[in-house]
N, CA, C and O atoms as CSV, one atom per row, in Angstrom:
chain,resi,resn,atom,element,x,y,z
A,1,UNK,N,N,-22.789,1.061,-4.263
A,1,UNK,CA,C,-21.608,1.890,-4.128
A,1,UNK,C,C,-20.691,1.358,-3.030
A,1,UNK,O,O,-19.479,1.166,-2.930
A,2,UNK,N,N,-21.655,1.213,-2.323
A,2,UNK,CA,C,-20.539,0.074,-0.720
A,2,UNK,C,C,-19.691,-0.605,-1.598
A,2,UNK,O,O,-18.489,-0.357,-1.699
A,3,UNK,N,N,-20.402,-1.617,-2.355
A,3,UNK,CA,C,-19.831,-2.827,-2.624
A,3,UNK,C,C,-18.204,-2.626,-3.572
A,3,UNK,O,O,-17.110,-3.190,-3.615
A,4,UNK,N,N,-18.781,-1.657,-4.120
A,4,UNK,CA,C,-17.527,-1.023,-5.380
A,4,UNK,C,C,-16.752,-0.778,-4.384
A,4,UNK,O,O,-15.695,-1.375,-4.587
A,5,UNK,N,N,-16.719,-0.090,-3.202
A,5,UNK,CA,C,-16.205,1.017,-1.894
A,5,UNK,C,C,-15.085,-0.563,-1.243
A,5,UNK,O,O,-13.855,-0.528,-1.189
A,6,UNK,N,N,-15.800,-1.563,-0.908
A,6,UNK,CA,C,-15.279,-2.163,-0.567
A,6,UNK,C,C,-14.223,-3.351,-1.491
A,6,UNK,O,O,-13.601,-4.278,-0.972
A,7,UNK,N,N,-14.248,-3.054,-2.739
A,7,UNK,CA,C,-13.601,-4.233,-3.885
A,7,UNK,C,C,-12.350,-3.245,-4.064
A,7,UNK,O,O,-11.176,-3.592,-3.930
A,8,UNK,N,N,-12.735,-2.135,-4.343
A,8,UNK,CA,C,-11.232,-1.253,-3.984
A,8,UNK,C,C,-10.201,-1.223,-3.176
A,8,UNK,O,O,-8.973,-1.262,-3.252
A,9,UNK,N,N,-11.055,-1.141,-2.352
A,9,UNK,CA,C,-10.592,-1.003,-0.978
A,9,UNK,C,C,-9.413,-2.588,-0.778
A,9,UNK,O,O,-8.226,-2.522,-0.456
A,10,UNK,N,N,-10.143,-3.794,-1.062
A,10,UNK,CA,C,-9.456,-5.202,-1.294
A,10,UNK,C,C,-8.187,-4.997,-2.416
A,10,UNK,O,O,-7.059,-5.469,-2.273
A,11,UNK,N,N,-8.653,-4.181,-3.559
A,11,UNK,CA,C,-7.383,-4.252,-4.560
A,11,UNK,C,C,-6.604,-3.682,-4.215
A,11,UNK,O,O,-5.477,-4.091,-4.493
A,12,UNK,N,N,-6.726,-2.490,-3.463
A,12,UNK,CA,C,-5.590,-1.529,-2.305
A,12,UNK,C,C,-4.763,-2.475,-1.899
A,12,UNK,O,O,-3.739,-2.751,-2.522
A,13,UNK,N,N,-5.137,-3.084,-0.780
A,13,UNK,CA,C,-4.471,-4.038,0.312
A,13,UNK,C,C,-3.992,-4.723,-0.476
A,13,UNK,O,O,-2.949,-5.068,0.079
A,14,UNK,N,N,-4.032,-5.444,-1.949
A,14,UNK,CA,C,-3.386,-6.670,-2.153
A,14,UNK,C,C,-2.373,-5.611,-2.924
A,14,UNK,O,O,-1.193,-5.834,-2.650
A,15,UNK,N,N,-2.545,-4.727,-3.649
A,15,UNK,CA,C,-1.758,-3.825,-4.074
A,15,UNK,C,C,-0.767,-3.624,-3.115
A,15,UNK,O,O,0.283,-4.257,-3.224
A,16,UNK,N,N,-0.965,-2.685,-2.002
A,16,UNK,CA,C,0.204,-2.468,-1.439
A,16,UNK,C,C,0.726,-3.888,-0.496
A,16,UNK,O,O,1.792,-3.743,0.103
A,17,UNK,N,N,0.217,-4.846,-0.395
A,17,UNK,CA,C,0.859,-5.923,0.244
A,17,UNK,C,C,1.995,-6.754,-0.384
A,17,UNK,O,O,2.952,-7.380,0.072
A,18,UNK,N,N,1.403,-6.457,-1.864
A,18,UNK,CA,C,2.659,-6.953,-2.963
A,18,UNK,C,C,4.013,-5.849,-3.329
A,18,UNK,O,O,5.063,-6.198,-3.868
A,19,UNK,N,N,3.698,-4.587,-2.920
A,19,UNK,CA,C,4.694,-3.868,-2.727
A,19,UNK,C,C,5.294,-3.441,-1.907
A,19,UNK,O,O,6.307,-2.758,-2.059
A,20,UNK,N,N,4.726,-3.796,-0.736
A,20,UNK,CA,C,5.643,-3.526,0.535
A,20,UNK,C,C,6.901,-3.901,0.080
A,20,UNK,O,O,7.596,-3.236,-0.688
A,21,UNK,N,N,7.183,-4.983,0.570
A,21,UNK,CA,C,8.542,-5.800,0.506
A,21,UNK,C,C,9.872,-4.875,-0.374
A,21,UNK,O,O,10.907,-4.367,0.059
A,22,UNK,N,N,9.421,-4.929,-1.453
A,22,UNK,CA,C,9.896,-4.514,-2.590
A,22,UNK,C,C,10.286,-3.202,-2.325
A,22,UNK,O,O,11.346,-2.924,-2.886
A,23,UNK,N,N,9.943,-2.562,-1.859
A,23,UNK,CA,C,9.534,-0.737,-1.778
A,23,UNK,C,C,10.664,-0.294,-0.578
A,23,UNK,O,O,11.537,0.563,-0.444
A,24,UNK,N,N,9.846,-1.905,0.545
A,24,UNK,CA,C,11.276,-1.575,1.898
A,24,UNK,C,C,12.367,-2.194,1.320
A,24,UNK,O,O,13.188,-1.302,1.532
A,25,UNK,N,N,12.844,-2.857,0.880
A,25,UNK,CA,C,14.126,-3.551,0.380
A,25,UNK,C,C,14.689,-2.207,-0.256
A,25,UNK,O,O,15.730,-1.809,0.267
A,26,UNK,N,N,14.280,-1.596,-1.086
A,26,UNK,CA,C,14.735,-0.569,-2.204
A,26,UNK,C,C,15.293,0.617,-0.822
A,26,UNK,O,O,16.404,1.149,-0.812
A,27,UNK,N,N,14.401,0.786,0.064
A,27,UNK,CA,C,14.191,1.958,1.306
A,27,UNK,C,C,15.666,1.768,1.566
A,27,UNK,O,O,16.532,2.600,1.294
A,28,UNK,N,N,15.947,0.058,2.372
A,28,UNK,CA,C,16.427,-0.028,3.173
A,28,UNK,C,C,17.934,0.109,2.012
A,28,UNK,O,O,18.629,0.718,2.825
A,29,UNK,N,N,18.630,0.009,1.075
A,29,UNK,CA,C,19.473,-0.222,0.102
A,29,UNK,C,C,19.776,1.416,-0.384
A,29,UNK,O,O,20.939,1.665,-0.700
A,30,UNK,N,N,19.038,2.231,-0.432
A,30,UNK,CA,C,19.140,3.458,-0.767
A,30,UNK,C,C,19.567,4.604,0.464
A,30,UNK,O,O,20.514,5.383,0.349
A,31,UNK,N,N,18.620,4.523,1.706
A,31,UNK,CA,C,18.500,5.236,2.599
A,31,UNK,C,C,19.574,5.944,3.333
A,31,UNK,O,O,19.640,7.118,3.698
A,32,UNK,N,N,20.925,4.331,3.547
A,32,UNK,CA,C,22.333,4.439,3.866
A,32,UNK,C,C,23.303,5.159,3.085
A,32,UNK,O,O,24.437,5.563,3.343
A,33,UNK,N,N,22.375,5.232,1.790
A,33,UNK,CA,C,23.610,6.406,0.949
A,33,UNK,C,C,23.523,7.321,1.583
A,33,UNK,O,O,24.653,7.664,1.929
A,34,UNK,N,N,22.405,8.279,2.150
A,34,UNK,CA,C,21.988,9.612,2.620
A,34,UNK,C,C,22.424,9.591,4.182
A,34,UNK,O,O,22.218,10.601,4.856
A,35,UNK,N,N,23.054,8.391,4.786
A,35,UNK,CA,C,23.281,8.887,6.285
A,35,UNK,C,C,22.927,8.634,6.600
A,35,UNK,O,O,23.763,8.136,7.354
A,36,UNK,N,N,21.679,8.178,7.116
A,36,UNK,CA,C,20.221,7.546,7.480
A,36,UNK,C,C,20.301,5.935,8.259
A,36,UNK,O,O,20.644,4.913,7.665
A,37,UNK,N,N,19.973,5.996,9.432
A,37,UNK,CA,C,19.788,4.707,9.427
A,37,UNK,C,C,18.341,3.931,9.434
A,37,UNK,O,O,17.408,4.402,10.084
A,38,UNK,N,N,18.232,2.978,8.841
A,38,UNK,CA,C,17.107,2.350,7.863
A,38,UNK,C,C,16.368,1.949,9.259
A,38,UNK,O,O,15.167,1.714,9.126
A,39,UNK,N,N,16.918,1.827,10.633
A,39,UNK,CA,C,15.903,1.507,11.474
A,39,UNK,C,C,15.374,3.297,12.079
A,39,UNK,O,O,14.265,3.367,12.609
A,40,UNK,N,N,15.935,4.172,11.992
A,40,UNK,CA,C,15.604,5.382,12.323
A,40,UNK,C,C,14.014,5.984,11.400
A,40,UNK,O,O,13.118,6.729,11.797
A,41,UNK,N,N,14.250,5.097,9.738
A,41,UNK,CA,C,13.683,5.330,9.045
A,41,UNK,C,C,12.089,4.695,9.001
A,41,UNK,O,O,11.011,4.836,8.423
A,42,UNK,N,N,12.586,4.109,9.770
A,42,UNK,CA,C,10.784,2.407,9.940
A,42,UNK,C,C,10.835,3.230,11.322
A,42,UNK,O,O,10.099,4.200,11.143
A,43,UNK,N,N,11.387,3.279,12.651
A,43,UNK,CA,C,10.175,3.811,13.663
A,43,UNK,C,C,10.171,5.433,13.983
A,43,UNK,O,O,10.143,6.009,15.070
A,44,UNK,N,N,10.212,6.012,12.495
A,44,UNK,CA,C,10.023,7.510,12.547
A,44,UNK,C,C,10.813,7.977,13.711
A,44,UNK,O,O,10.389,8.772,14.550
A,45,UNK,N,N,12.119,7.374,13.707
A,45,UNK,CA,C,12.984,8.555,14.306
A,45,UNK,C,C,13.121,8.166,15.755
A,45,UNK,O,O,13.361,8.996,16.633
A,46,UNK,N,N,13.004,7.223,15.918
A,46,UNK,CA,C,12.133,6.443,17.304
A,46,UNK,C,C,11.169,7.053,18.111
A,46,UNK,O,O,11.131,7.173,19.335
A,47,UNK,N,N,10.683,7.286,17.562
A,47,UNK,CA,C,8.473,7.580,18.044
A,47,UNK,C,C,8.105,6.305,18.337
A,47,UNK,O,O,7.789,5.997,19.486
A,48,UNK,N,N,8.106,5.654,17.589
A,48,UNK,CA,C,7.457,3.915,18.340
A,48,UNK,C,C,8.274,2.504,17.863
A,48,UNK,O,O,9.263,2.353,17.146
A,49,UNK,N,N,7.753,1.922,18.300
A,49,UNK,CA,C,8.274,0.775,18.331
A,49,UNK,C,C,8.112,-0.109,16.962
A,49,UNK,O,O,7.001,-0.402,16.518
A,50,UNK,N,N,9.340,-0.502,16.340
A,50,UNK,CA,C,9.320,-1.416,15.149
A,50,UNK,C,C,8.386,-2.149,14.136
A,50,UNK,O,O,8.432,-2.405,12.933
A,51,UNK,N,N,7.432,-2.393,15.262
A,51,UNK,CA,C,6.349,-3.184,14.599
A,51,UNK,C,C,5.421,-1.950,14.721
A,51,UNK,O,O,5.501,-1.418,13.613
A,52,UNK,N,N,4.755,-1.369,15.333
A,52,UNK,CA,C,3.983,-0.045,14.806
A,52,UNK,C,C,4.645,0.682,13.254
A,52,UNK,O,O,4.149,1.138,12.224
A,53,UNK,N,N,6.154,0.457,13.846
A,53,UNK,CA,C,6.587,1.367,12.425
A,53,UNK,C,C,6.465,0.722,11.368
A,53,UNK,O,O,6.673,1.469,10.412
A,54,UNK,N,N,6.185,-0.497,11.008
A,54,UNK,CA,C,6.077,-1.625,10.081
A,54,UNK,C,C,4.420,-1.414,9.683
A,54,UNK,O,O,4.016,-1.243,8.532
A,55,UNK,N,N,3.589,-1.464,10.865
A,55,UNK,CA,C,2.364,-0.991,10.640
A,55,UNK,C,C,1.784,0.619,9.662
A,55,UNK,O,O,0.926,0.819,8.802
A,56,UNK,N,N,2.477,1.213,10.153
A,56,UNK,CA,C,2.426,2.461,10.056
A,56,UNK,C,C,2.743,2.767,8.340
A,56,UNK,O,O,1.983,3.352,7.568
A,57,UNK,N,N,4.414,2.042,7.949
A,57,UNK,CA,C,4.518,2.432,6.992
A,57,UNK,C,C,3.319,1.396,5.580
A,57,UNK,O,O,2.755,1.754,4.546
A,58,UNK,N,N,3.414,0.204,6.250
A,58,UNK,CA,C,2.294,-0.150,5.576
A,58,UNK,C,C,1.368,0.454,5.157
A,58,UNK,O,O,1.385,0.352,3.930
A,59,UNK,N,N,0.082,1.373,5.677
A,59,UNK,CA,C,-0.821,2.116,5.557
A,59,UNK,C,C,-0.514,3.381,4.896
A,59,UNK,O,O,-1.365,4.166,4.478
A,60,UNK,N,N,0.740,3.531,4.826
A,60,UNK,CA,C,1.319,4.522,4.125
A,60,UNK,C,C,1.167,3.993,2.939
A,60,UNK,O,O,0.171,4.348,2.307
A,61,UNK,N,N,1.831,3.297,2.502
A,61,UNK,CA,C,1.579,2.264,0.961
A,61,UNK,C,C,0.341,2.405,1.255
A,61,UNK,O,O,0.042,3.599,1.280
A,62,UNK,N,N,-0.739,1.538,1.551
A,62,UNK,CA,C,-2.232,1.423,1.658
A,62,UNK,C,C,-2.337,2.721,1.180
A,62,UNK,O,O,-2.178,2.578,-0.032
A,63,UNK,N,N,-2.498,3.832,1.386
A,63,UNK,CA,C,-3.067,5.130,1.206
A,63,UNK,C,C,-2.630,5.296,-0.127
A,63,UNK,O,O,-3.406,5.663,-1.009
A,64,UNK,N,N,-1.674,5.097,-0.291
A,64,UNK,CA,C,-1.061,5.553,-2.164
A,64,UNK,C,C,-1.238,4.176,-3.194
A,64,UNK,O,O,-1.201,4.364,-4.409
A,65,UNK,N,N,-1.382,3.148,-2.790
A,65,UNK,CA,C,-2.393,2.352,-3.477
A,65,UNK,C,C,-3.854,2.408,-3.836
A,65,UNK,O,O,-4.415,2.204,-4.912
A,66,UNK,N,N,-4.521,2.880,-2.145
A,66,UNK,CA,C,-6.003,3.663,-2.833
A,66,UNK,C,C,-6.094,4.666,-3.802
A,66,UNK,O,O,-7.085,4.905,-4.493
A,67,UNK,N,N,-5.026,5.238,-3.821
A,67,UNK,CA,C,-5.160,6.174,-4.712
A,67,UNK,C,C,-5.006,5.492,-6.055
A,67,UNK,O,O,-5.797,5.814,-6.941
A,68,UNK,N,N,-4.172,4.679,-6.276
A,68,UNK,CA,C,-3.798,3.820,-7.654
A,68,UNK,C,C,-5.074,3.175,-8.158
A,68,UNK,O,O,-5.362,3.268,-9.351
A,69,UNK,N,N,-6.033,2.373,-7.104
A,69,UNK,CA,C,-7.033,1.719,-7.311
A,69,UNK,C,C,-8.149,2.803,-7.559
A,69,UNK,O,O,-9.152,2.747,-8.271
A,70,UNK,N,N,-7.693,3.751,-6.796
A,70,UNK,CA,C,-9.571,4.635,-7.146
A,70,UNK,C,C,-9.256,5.093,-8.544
A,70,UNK,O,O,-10.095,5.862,-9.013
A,71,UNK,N,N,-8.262,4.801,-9.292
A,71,UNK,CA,C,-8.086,5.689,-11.266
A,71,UNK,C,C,-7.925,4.328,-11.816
A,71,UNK,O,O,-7.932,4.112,-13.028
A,72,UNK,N,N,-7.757,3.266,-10.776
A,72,UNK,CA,C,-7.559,2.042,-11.786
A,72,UNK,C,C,-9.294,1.323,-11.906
A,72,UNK,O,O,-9.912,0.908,-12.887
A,73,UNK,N,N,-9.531,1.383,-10.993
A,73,UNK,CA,C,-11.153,0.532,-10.636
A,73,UNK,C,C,-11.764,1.183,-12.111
A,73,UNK,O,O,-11.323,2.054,-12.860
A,74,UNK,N,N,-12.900,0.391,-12.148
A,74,UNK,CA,C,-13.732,0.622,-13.423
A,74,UNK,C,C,-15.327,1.300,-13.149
A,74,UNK,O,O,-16.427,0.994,-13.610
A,75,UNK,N,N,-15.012,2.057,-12.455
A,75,UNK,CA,C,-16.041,2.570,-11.976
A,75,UNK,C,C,-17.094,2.894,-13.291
A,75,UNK,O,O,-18.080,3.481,-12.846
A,76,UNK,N,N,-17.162,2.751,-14.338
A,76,UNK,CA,C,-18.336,2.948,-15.261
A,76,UNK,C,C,-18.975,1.695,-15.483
A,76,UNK,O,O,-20.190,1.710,-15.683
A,77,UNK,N,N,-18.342,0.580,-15.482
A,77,UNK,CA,C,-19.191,-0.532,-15.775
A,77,UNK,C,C,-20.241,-0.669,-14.457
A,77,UNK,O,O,-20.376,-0.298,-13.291
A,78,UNK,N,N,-20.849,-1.436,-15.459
A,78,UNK,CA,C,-22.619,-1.111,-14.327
A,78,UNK,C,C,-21.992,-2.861,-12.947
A,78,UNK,O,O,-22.123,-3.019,-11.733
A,79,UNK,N,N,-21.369,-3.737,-14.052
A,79,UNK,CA,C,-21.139,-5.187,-13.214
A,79,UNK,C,C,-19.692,-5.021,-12.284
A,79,UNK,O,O,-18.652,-4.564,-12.757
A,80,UNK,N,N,-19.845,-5.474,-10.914
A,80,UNK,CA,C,-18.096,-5.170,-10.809
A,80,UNK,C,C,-17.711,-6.764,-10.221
A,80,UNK,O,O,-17.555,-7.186,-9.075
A,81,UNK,N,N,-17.641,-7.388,-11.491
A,81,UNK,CA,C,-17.827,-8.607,-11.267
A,81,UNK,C,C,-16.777,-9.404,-12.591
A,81,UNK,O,O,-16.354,-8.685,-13.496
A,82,UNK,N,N,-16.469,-10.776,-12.571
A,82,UNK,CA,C,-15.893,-11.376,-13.619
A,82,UNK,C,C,-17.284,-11.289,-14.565
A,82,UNK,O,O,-18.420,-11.134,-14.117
A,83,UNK,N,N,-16.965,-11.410,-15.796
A,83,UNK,CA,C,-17.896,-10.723,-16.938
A,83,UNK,C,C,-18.568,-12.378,-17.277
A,83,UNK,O,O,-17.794,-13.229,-17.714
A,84,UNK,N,N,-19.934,-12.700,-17.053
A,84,UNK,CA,C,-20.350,-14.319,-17.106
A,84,UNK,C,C,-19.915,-14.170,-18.531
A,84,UNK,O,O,-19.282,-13.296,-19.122
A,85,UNK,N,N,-20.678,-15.765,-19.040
A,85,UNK,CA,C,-20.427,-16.594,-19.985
A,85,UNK,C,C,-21.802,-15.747,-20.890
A,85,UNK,O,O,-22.777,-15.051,-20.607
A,86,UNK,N,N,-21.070,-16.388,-22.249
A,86,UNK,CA,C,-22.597,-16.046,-22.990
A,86,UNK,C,C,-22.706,-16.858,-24.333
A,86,UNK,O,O,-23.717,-16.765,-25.030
């Protein structure tokens, strides 16, 4: 169960690492319609500093990617592995 615990956990991170970018680009392009400024928006209002807020929103993705991966993973197959040869 670790092992499943932890292959998720990997498809998370590459999940939301491939959507960061994408997700802030869209943030930063939309946000200014509403008034907003897009750096107010990354360090929560200024609570911290840029790169925490970069951190921060990352794990934000991370968290809603686990969620994508824990309904996407195949949790019934017994192998969680590339399927050998036969």
């Amino acid at each position: 169960m670790l092992a499943a615990l932890s292959q998720m956990a990997l498809m998370a991170a590459v999940v939301a690492t491939l959507a960061y970018f994408p997700l802030g680009l869209a943030l930063a392009l939309v946000i200014p319609l509403f008034g907003i400024s897009f750096f107010a928006v990354l360090t929560f209002g200024g609570a911290m500093h840029f790169t925490l807020g970069l951190l921060a929103w990352w794990l934000l993705v991370f968290v809603a990617a686990c969620v994508y991966s824990g309904f996407m993973f195949p949790w019934e197959d017994g192998e969680f592995a590339w399927p050998g040869r036969k």
